[in-house]
SENU-461917 format. One record per residue: residue number from 0; x negated, y negated, z negated of N, C-alpha, C in turn. Coordinates in pm, 1 decimal. Each point is the difference from the previous one (the first is absolute). Example, Ala and Ser with C-alpha at 12.3 -4.5 7.8 and 13.67 -1.06 7.14 Angstrom:
+-----+----------+----------+----------+----------+----------+----------+----------+----------+----------+
|   n |       nu |       nv |       nw |      cau |      cav |      caw |       cu |       cv |       cw |
+-----+----------+----------+----------+----------+----------+----------+----------+----------+----------+
|   0 |  -1319.0 |    569.0 |   -780.0 |     89.0 |   -119.0 |      0.0 |    -90.0 |   -120.0 |      0.0 |
|   1 |     35.0 |   -105.0 |     72.0 |    -82.0 |   -119.0 |     -6.0 |     77.0 |   -109.0 |    -73.0 |
+-----+----------+----------+----------+----------+----------+----------+----------+----------+----------+
This chain:
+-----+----------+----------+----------+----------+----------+----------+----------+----------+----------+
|   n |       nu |       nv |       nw |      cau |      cav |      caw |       cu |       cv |       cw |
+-----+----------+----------+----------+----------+----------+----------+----------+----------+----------+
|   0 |    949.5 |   1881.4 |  -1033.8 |   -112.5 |    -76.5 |     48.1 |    -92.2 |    -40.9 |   -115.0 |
|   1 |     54.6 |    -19.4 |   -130.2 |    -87.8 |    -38.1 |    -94.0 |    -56.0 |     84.3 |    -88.2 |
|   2 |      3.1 |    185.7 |     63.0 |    -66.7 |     57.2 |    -34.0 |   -106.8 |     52.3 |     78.6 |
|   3 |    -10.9 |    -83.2 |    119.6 |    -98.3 |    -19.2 |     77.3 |   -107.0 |    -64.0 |    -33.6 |
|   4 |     53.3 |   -125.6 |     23.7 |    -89.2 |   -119.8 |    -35.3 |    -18.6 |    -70.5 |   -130.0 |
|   5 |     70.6 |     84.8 |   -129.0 |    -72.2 |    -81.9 |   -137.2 |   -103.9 |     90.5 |    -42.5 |
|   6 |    -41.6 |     68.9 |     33.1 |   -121.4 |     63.5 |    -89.3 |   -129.1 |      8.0 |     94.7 |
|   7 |      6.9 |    -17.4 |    114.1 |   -146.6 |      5.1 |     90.7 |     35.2 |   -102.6 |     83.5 |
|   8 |   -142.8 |    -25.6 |     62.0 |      0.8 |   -117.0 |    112.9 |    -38.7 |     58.4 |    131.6 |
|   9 |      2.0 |    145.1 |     -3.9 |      9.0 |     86.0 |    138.4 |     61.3 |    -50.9 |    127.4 |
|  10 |    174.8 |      3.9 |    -50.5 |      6.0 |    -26.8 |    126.1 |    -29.2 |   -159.0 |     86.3 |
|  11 |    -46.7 |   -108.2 |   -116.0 |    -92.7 |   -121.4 |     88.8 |   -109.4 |     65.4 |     91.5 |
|  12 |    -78.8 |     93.7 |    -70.5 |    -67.5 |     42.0 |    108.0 |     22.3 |     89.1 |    114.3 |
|  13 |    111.6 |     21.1 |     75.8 |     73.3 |     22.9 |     80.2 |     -1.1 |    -69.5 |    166.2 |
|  14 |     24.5 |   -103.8 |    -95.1 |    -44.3 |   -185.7 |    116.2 |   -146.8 |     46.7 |     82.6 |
|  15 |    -73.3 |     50.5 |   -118.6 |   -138.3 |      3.6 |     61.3 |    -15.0 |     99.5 |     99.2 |
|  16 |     21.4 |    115.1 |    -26.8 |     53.7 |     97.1 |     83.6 |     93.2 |    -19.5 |    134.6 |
|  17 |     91.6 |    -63.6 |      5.0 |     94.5 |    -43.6 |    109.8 |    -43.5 |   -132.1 |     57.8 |
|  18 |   -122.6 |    -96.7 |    -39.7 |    -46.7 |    -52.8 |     86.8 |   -142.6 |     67.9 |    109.9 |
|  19 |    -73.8 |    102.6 |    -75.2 |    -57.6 |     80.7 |     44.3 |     47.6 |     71.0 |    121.2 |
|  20 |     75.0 |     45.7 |     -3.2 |    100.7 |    104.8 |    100.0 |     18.8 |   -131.4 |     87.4 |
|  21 |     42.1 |   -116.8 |    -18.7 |     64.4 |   -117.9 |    119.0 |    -86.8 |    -55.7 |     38.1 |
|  22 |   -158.4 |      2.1 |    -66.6 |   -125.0 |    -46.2 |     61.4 |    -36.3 |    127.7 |    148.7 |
|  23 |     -4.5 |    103.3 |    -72.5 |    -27.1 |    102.8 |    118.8 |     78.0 |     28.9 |     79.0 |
|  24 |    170.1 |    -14.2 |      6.2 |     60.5 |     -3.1 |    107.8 |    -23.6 |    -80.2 |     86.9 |
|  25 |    -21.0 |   -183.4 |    -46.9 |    -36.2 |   -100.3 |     82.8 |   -134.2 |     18.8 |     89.1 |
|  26 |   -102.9 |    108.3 |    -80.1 |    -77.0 |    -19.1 |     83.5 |     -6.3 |    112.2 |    116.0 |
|  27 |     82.8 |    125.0 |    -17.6 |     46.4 |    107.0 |     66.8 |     90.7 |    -84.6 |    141.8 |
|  28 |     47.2 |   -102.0 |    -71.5 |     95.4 |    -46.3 |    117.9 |    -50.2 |   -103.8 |    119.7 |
|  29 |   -118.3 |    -56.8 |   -109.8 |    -82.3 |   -100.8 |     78.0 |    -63.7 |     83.9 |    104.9 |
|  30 |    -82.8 |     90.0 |    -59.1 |    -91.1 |     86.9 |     72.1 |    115.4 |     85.4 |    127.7 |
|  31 |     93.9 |     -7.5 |    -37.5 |    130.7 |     92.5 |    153.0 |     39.0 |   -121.0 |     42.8 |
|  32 |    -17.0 |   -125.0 |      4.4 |     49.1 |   -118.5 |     55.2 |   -119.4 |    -42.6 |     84.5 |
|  33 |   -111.7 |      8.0 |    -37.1 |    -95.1 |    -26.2 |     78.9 |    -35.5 |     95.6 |    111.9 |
|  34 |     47.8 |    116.5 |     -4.0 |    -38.3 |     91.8 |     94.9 |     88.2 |     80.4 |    117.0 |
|  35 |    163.1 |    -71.8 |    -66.5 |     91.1 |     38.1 |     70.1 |     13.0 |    -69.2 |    139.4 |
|  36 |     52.3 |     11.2 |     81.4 |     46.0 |    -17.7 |    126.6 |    155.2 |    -50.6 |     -0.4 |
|  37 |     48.5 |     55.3 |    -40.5 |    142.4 |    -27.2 |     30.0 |     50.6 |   -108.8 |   -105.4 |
|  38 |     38.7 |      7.0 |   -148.8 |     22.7 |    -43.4 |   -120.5 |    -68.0 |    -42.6 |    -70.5 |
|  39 |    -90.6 |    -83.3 |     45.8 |   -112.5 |    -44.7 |    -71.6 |     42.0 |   -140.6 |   -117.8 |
|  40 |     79.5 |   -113.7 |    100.0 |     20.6 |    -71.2 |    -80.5 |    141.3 |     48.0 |   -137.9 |
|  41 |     73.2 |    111.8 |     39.8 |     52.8 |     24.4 |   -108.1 |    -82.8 |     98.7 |   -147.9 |
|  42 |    -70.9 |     37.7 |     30.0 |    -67.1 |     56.3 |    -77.8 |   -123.5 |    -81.1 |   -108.0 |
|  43 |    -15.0 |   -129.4 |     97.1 |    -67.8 |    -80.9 |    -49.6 |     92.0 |    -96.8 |    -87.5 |
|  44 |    103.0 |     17.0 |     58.2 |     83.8 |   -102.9 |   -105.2 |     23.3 |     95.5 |   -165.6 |
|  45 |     14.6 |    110.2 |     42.4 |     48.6 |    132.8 |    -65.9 |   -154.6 |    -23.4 |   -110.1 |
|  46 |    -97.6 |    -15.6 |     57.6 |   -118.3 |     -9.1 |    -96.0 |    -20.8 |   -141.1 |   -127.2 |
|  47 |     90.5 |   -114.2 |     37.7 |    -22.4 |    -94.2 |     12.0 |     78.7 |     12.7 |   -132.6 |
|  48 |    143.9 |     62.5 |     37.8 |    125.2 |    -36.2 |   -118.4 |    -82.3 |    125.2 |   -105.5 |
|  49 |    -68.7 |    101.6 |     23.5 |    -57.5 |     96.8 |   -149.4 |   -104.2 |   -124.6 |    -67.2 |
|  50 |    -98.1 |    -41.4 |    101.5 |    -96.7 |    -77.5 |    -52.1 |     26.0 |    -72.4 |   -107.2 |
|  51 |     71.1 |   -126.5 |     40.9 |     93.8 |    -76.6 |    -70.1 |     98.9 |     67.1 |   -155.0 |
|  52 |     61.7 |     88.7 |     49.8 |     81.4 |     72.6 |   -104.4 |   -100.4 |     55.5 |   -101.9 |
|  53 |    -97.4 |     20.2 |     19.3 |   -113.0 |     79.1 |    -80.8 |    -53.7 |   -134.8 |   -122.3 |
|  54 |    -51.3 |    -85.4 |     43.8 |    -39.9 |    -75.6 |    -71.7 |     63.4 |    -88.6 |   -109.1 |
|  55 |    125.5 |     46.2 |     -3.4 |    129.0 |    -54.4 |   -119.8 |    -38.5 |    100.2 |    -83.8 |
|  56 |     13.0 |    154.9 |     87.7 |    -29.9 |     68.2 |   -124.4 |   -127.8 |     30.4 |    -48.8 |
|  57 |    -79.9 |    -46.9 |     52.4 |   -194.3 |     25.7 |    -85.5 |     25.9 |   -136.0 |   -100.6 |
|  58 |     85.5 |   -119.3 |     36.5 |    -55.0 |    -50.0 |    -88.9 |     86.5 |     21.1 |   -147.7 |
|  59 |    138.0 |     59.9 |    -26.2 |     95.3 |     84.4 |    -73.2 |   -111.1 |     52.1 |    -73.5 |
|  60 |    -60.5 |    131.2 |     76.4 |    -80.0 |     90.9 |    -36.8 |   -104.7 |    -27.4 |    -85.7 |
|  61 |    -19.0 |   -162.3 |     28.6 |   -157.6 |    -40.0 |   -128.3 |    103.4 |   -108.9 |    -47.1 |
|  62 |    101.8 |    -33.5 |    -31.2 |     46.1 |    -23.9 |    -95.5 |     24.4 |     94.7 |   -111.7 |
|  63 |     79.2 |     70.7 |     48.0 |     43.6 |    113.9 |    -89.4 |   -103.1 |     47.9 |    -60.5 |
|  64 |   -140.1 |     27.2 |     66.4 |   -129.0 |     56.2 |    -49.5 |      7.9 |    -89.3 |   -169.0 |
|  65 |     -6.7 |   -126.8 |     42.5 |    -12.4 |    -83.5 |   -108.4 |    102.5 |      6.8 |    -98.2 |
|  66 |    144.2 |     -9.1 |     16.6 |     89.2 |    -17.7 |    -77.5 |    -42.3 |    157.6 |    -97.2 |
|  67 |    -54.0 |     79.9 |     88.2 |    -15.2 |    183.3 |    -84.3 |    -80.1 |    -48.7 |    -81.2 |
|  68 |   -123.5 |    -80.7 |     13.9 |   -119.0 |     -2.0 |    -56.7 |     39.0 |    -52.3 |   -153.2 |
|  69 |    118.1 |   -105.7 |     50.8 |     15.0 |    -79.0 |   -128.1 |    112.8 |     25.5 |    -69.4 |
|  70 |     50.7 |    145.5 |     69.0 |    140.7 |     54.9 |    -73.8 |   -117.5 |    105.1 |    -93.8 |
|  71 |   -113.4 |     34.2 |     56.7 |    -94.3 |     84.0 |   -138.2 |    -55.6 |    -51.5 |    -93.7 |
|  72 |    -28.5 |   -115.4 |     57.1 |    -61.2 |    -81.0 |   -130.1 |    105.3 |    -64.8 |   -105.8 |
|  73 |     94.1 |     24.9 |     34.2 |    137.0 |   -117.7 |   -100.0 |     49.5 |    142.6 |   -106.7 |
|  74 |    -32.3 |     97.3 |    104.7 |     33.3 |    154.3 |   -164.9 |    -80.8 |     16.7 |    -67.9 |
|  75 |   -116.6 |    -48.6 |     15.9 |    -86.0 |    -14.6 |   -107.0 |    -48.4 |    168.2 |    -62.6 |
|  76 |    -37.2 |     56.9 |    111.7 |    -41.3 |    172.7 |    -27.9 |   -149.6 |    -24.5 |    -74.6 |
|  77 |    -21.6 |     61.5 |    -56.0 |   -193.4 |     -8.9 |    -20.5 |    -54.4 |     65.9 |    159.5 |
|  78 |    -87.7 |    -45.4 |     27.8 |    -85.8 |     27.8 |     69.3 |    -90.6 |    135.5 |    -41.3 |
|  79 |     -7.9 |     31.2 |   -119.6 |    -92.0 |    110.0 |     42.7 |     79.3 |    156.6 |     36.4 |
|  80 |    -90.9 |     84.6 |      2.9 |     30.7 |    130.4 |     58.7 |    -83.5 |     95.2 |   -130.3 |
|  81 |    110.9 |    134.8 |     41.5 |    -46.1 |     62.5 |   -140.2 |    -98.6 |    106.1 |     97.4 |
|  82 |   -118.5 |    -24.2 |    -45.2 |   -111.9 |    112.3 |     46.3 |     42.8 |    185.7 |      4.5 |
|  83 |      3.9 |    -18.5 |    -89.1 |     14.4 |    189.0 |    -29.0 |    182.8 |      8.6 |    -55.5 |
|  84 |     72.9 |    118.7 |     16.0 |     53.9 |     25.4 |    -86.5 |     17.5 |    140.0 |    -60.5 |
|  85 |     49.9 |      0.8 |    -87.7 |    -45.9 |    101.7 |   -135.7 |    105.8 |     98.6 |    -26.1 |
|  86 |     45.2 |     96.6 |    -22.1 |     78.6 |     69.6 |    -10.6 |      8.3 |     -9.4 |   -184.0 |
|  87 |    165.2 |     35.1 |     14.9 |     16.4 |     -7.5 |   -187.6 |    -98.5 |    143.3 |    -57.1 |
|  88 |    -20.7 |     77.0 |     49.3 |    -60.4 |    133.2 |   -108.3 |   -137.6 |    -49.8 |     33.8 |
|  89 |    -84.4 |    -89.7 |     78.2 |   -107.5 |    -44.8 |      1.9 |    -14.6 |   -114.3 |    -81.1 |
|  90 |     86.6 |    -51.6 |      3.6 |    -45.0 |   -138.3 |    -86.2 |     62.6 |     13.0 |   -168.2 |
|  91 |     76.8 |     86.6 |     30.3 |      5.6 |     82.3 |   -214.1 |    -23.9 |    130.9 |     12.2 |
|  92 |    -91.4 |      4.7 |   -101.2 |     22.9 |    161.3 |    -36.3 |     -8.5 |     53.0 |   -176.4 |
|  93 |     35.6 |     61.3 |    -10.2 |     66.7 |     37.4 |   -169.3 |   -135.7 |    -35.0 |    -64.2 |
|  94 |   -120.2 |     51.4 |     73.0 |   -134.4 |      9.0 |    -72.0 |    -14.2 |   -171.0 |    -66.4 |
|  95 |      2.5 |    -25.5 |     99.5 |    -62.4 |   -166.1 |    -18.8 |    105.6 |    -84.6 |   -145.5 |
|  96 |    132.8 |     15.4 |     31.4 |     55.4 |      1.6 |    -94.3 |     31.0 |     18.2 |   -156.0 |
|  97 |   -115.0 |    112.0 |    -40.1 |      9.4 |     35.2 |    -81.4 |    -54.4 |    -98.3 |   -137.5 |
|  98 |     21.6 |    -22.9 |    -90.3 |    -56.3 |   -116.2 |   -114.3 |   -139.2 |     29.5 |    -43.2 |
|  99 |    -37.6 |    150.9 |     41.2 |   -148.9 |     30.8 |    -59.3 |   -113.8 |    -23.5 |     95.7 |
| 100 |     64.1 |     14.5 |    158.1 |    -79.5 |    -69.8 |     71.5 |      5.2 |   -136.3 |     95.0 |
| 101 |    124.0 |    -84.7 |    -35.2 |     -4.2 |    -95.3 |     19.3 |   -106.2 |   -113.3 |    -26.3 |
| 102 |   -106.2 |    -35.2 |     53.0 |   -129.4 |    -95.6 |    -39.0 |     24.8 |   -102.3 |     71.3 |
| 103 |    -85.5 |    -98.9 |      7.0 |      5.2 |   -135.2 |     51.5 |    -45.8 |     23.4 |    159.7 |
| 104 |    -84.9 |     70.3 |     23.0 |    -58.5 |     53.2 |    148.4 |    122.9 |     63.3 |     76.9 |
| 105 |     65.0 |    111.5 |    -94.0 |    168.5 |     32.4 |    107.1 |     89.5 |   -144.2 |     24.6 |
| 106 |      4.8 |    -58.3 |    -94.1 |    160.1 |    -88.5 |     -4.2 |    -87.6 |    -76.5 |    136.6 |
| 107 |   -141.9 |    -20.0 |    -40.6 |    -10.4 |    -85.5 |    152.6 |     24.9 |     55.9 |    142.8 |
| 108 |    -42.8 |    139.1 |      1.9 |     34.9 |     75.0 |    103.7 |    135.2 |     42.2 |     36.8 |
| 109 |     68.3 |      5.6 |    -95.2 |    162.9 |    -25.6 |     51.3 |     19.8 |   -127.7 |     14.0 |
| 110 |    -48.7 |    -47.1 |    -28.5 |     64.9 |   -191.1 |     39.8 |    -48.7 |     -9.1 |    169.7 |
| 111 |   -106.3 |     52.6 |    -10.2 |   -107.0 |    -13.7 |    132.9 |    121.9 |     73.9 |    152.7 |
| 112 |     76.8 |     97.9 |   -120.6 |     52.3 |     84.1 |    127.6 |    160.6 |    -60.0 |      9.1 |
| 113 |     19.9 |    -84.1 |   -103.7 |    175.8 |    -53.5 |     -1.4 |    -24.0 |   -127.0 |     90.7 |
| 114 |    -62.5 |    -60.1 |    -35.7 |    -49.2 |   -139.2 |     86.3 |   -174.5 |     -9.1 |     91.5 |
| 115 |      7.9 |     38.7 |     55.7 |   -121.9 |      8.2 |     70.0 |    -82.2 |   -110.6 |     81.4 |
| 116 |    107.6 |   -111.7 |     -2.0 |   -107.6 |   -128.3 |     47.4 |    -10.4 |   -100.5 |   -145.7 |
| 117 |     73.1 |     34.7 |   -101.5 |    -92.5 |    -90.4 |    -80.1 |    -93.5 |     57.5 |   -110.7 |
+-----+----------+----------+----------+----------+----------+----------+----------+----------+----------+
C-alpha cells in the first residue's frame, strides 16, 4: 500500500472520480424514480443513499486536492521547465573544443546550450 500512496497523490483523486459516478447514478436513479410506476419510492430512496454517499466523497476529493497541492510545495521542486533539449553530439563537438578556436563568443554559446534559461 505504501507503494501506492507515498510518491503521488493520484489515488486522492479517485474520491473525485467515485463521487462523480455516485452523482450520476443518483441522478439516473432520480430520473427512473420519477417516471416509474411500480418502484418508484425505492428507487428514490436508492437515489437518495448515492446522493448522500457522494458528497463525503467530493469533499475527500478537494481535500486531498489540497493535501497534493501542499505535498508539491513541501518537495520543494523548482518550478521551471527546461525549454529545448539538446542531444550530447549537439551540444559538444570536437570542433568547438579545440584550444585554437575556443573564443569568448563559443564558451558563451556552449554555456547558452548547457544551461539555457540563464
Amino acid at each position: 500500500m505504501d507503494a501506492i500512496t507515498s510518491f503521488s497523490y493520484k489515488p486522492l483523486r479517485l474520491s473525485f472520480v467515485l463521487s462523480a459516478l455516485g452523482f450520476a447514478m443518483a441522478g439516473v436513479l432520480a430520473i427512473t424514480a420519477f417516471f416509474s410506476h411500480h418502484n418508484g419510492m425505492a428507487y428514490g430512496l436508492l437515489s437518495v443513499i448515492f446522493l448522500m454517499s457522494s458528497l463525503p466523497l467530493l469533499c475527500v476529493g478537494i481535500l486531498g486536492e489540497y493535501i497534493g497541492r501542499v505535498y508539491d510545495e513541501v518537495r520543494q521542486r523548482p518550478l521551471s521547465i527546461i525549454n529545448h533539449v539538446y542531444r550530447t553530439d549537439q551540444a559538444f563537438s570536437a570542433e568547438e573544443f579545440t584550444s585554437e578556436r575556443m573564443s569568448l563568443e563559443a564558451q558563451e554559446t556552449i554555456l547558452k546550450k548547457l544551461f539555457p534559461a540563464a
